[in-house]
N, CA and C atoms as a LAMMPS dump frame, in Angstrom:
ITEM: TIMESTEP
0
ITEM: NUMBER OF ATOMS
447
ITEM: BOX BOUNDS ff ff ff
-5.0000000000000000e+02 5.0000000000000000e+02
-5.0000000000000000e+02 5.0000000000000000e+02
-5.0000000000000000e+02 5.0000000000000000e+02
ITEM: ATOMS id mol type element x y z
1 1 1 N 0.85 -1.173 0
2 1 2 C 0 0 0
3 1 3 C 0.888 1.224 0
4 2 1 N 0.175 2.236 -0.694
5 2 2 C 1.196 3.603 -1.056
6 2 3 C 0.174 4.543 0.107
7 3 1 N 0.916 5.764 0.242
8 3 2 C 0.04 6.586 1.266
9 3 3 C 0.899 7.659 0.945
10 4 1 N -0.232 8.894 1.109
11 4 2 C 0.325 10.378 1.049
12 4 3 C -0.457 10.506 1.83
13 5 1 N 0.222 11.124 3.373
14 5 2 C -0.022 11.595 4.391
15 5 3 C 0.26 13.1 4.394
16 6 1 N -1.146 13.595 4.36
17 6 2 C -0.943 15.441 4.343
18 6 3 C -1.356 15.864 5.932
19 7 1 N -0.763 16.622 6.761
20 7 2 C -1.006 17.285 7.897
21 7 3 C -1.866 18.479 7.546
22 8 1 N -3.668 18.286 7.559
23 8 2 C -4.296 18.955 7.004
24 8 3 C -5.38 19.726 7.974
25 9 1 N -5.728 21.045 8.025
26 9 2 C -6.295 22.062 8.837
27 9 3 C -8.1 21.343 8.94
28 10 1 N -8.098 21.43 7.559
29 10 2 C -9.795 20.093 7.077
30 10 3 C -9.32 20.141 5.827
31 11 1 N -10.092 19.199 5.266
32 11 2 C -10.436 18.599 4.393
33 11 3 C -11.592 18.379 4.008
34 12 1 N -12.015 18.38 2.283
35 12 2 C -13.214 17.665 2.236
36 12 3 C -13.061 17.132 0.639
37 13 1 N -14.203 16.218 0.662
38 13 2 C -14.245 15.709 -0.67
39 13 3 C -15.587 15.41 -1.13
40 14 1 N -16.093 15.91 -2.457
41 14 2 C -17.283 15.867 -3.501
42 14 3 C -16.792 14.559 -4.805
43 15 1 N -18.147 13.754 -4.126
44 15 2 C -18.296 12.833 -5.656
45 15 3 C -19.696 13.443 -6.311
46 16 1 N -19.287 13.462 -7.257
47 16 2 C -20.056 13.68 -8.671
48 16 3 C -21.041 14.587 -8.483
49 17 1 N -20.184 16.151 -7.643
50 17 2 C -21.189 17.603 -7.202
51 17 3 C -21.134 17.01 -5.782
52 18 1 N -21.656 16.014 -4.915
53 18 2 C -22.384 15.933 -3.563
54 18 3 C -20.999 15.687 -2.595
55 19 1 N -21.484 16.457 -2.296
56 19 2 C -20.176 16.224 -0.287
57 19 3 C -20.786 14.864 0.156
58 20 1 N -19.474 14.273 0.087
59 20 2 C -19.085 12.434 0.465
60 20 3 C -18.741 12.746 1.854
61 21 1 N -17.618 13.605 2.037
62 21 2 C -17.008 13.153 3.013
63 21 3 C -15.889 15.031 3.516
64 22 1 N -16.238 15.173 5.228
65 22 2 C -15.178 15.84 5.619
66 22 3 C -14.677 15.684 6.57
67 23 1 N -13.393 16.493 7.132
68 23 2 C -12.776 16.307 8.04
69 23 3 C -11.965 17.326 8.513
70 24 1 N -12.46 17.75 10.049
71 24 2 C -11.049 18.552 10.762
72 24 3 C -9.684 18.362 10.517
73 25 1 N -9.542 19.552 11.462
74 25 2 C -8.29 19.255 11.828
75 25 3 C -7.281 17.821 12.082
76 26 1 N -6.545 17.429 11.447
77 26 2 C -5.995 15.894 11.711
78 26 3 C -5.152 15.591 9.821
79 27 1 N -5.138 14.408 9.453
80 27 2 C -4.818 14.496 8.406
81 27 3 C -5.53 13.623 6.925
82 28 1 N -5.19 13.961 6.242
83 28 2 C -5.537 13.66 4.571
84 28 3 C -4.653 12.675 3.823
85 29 1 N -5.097 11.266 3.676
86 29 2 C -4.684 10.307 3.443
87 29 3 C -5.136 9.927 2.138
88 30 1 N -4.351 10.191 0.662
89 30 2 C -4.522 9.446 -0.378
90 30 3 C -4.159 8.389 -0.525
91 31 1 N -4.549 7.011 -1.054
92 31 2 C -4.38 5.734 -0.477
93 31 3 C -4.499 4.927 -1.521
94 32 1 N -3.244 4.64 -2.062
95 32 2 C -3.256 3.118 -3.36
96 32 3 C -3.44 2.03 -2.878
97 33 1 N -3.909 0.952 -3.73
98 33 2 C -3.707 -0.555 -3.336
99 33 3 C -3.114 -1.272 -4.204
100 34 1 N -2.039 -1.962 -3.914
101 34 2 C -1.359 -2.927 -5.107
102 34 3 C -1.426 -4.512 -4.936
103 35 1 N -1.642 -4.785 -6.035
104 35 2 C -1.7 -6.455 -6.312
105 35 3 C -1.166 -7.175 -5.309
106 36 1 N 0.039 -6.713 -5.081
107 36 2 C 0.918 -7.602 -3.835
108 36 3 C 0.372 -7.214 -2.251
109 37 1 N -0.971 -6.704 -2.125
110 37 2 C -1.167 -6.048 -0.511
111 37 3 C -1.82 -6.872 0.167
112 38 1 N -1.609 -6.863 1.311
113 38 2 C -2.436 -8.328 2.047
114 38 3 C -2.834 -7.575 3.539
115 39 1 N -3.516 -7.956 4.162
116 39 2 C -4.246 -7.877 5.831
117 39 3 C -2.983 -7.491 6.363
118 40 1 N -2.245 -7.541 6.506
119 40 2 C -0.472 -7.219 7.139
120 40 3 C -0.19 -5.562 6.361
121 41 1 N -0.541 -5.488 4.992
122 41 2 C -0.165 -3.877 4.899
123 41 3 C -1.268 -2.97 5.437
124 42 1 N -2.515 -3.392 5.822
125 42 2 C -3.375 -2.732 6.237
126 42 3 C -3.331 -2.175 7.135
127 43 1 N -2.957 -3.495 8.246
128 43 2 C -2.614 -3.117 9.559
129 43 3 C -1.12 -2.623 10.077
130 44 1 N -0.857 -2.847 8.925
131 44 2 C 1.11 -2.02 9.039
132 44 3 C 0.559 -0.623 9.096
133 45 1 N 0.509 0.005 7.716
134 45 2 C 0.013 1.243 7.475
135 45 3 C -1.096 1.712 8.633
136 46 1 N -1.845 1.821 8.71
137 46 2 C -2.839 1.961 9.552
138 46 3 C -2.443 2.456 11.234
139 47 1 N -1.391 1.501 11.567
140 47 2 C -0.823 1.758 12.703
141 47 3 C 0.011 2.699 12.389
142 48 1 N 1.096 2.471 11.405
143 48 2 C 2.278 3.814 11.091
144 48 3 C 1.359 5.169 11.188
145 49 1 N 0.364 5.132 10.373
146 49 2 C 0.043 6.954 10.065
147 49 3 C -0.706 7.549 11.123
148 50 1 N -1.355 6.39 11.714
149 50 2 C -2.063 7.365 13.39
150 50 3 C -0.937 7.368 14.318
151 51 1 N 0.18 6.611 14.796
152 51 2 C 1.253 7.452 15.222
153 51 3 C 2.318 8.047 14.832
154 52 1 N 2.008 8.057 13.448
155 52 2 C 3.258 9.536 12.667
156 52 3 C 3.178 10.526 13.997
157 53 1 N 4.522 10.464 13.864
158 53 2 C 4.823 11.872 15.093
159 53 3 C 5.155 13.302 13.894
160 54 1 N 3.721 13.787 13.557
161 54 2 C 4.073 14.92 12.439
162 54 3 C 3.213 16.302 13.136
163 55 1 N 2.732 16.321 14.128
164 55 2 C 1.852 17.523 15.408
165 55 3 C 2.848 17.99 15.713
166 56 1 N 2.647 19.508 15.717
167 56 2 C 3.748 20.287 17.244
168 56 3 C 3.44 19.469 18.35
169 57 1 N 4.538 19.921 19.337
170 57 2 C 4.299 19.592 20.653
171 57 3 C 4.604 21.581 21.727
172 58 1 N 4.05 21.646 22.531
173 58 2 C 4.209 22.566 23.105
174 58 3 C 5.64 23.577 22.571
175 59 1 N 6.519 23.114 22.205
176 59 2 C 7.923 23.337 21.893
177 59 3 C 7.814 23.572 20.486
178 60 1 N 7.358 23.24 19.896
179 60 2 C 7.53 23.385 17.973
180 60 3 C 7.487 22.059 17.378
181 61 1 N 8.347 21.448 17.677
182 61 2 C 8.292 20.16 17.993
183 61 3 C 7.965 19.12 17.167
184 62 1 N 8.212 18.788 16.088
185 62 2 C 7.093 17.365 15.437
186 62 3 C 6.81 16.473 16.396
187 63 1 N 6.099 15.691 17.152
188 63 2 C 6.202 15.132 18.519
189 63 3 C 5.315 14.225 18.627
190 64 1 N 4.123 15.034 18.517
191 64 2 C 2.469 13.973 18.87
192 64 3 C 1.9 13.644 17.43
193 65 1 N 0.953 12.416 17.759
194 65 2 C 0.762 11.97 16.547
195 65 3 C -1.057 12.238 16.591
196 66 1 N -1.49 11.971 15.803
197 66 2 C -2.411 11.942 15.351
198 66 3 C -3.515 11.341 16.047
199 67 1 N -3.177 10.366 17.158
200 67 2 C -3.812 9.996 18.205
201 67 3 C -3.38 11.319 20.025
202 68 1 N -2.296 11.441 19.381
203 68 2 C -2.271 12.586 20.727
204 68 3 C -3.011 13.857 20.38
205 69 1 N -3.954 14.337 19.147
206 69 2 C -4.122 15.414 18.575
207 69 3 C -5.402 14.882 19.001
208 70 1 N -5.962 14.071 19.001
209 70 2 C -7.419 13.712 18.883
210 70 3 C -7.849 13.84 17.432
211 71 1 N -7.288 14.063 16.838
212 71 2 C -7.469 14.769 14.922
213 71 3 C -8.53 13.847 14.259
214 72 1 N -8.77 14.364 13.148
215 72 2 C -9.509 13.571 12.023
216 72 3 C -8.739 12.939 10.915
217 73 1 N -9.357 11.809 10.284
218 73 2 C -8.938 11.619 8.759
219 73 3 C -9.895 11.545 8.276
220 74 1 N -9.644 12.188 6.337
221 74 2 C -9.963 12.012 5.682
222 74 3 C -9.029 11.094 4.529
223 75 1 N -10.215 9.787 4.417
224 75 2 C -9.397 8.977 3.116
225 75 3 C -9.722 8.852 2.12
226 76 1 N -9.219 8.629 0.892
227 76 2 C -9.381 9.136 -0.406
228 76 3 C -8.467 7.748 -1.092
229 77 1 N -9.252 6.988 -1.697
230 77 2 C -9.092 5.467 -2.526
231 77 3 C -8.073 6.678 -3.691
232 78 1 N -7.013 6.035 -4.357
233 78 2 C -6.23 6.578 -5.372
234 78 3 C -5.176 5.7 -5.954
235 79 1 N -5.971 4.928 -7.35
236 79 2 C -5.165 4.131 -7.296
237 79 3 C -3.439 4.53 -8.62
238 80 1 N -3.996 5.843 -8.799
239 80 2 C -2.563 6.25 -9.328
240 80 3 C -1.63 6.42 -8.929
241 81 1 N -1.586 6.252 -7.243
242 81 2 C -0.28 6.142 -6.928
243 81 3 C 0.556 5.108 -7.692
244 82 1 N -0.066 3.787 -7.775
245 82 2 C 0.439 2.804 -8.394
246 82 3 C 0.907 3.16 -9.897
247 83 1 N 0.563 4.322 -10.529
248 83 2 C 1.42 4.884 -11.981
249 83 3 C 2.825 4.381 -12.168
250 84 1 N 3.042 3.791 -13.161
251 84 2 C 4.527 3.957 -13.349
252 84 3 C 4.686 4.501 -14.769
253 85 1 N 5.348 5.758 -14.395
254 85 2 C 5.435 6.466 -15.748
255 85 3 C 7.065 6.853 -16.439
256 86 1 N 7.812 5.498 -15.869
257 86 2 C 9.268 5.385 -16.332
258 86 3 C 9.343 5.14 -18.045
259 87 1 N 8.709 4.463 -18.625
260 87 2 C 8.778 4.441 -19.754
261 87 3 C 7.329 4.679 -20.481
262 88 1 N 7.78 5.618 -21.823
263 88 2 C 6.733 6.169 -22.653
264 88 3 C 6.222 7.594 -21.986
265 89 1 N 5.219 8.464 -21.982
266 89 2 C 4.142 9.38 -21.709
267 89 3 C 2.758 9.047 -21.312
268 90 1 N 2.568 7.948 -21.491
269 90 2 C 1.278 7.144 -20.785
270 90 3 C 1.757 6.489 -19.385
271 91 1 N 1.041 6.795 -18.23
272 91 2 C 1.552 6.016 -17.066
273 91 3 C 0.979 4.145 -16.782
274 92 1 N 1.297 3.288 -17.087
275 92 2 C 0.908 1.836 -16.663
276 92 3 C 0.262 2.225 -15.478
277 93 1 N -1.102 1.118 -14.81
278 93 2 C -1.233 0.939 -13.507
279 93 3 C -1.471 -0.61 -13.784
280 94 1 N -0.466 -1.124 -13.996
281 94 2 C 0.125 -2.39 -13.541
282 94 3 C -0.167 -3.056 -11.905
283 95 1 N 0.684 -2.611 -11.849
284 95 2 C 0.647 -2.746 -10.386
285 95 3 C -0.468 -2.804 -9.397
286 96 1 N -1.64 -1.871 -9.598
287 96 2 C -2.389 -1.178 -8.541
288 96 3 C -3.71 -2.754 -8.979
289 97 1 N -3.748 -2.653 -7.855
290 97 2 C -5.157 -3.726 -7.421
291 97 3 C -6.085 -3.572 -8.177
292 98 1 N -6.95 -4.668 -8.92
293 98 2 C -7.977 -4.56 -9.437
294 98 3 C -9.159 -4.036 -8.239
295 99 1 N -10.193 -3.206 -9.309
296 99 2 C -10.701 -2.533 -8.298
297 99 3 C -11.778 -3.236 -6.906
298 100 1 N -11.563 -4.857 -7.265
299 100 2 C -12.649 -5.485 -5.999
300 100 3 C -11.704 -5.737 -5.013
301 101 1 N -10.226 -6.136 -5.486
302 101 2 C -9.537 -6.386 -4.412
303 101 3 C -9.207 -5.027 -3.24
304 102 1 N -8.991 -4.101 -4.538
305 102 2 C -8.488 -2.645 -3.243
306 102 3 C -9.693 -1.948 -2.6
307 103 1 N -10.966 -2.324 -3.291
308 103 2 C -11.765 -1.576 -2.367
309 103 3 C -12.306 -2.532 -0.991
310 104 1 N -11.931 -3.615 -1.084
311 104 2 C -11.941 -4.877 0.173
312 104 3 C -11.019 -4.3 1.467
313 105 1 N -10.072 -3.424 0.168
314 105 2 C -8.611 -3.253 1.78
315 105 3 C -8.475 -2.063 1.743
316 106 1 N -8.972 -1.556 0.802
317 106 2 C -9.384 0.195 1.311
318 106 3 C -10.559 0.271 2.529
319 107 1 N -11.406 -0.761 2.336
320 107 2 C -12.406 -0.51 3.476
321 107 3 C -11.906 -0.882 4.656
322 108 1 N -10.657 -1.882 4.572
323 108 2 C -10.466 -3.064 5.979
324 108 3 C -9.343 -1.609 6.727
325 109 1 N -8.285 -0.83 5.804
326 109 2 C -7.981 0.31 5.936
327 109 3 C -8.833 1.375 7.101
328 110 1 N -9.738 1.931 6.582
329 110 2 C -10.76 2.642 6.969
330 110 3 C -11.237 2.003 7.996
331 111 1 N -11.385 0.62 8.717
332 111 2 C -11.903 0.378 9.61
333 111 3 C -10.717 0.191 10.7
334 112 1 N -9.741 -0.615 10.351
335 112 2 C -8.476 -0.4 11.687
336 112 3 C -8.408 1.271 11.834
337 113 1 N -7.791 2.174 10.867
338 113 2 C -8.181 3.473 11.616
339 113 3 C -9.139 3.929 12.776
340 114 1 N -10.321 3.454 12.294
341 114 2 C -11.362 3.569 13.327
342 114 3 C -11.412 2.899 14.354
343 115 1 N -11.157 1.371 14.493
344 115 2 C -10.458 0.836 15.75
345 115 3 C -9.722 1.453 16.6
346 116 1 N -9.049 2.306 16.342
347 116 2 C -7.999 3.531 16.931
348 116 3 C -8.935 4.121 17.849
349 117 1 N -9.731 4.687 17.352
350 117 2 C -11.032 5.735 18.101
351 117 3 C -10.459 7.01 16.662
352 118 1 N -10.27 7.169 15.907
353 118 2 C -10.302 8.203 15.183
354 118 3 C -11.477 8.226 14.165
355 119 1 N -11.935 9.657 14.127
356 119 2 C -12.873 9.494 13.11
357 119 3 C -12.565 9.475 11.898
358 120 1 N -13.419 8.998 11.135
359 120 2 C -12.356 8.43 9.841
360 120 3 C -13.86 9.498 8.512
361 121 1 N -13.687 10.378 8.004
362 121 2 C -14.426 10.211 6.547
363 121 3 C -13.945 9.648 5.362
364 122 1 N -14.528 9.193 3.85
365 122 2 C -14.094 8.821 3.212
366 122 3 C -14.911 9.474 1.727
367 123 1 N -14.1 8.763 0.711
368 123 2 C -14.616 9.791 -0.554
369 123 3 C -15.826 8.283 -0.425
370 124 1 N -15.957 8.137 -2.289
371 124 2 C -16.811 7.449 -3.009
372 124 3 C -16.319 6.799 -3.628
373 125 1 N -15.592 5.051 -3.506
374 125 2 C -15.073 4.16 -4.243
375 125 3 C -15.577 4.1 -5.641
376 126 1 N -14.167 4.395 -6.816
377 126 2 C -14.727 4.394 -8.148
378 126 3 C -15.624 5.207 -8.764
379 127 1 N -15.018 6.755 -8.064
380 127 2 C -16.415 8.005 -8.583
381 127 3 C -15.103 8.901 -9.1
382 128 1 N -15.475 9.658 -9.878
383 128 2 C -14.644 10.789 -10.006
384 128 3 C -14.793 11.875 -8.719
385 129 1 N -13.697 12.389 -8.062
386 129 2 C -13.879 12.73 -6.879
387 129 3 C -13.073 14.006 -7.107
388 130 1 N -13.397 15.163 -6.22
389 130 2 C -12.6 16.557 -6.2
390 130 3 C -12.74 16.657 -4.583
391 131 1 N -11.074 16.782 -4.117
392 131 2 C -10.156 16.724 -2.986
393 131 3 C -9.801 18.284 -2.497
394 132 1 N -10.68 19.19 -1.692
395 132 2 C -10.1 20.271 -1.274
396 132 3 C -9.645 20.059 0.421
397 133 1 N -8.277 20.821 0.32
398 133 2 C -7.485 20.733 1.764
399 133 3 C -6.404 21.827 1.759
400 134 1 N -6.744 22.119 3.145
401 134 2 C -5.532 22.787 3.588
402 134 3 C -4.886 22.627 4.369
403 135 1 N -3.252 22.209 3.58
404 135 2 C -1.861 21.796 4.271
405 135 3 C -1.716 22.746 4.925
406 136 1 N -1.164 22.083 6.563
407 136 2 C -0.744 22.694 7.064
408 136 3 C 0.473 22.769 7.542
409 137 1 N 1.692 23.067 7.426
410 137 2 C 2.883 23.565 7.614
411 137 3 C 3.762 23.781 6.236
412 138 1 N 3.631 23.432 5.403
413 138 2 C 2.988 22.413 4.908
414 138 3 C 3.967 21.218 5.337
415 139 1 N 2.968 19.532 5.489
416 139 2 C 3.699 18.342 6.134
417 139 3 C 3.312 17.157 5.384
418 140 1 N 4.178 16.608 4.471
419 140 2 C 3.522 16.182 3.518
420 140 3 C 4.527 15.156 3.852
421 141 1 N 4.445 13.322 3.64
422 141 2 C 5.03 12.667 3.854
423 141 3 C 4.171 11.243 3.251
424 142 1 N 5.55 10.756 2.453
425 142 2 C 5.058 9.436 1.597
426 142 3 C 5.291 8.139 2.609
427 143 1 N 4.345 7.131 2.359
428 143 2 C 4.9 6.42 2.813
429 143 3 C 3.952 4.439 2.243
430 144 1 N 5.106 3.508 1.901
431 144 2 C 5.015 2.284 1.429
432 144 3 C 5.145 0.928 1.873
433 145 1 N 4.044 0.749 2.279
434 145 2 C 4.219 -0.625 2.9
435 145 3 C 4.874 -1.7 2.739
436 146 1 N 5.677 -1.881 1.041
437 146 2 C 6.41 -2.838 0.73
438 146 3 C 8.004 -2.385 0.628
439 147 1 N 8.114 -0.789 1.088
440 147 2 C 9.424 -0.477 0.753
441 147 3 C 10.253 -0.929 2.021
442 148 1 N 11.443 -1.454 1.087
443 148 2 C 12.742 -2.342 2.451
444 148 3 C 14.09 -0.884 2.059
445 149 1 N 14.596 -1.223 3.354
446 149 2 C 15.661 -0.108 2.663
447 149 3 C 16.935 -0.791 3.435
């Protein structure tokens, strides 16, 4: 699983004209699924981004996470992260989950979050969707469940 974790003031998101989904203060999670993702990246990811330590702390601080903020998410299914646009001008999505498998673990996603106690909104699986947010610091941070380093 791919993730763009935005540290966002709110958020909201419209499928097709109608407000799906918003969210306070907390953060904005665009969210791929790839062929290779299983119950283990769900709950990998899931745990990583509610304690990203990306909050001030009294001090300036990057410090508290997203469970010390009490914050919101908003999540947003995207399966272009999975693009690979190394060869040609057309991007492949090779990679990215057919759409029954990722919306199975986009939802299982969306629900460990909420296990947390965080409130979770979400767009509209497989809609054309328009994403307004405001970054705040701005704190923008990628992050891949299959990357080894």
């Amino acid at each position: 699983m791919r993730a763009v974790v935005q540290k966002t003031l709110k958020s909201s998101v419209t499928s097709d004209g109608v407000l799906a989904g918003q969210a306070g203060s907390g953060l904005t999670v665009l969210l791929g699924v790839s062929v290779k993702d299983t119950d283990d990246d769900v709950r990998y990811l899931a745990d990583k981004i509610v304690h990203l330590r990306i909050f001030e702390d009294d001090q300036g601080k990057l410090n508290h996470s997203l469970l010390d903020e009490g914050g919101e998410m908003l999540v947003i299914s995207q399966f272009t992260l999975y693009g690979d646009a190394r060869h040609g001008r057309r991007p492949s999505y090779i990679e990215a989950a057919r759409p029954e498998q990722a919306e199975a673990l986009y939802n299982q996603f969306v629900d460990a979050v909420r296990a947390f106690g965080v409130p979770v909104a979400t767009g509209r699986f497989r809609t054309h969707m328009v994403v307004s947010l405001e970054n705040d610091g701005p704190v923008t941070i990628l992050l891949d469940s299959q990357k080894t380093f």
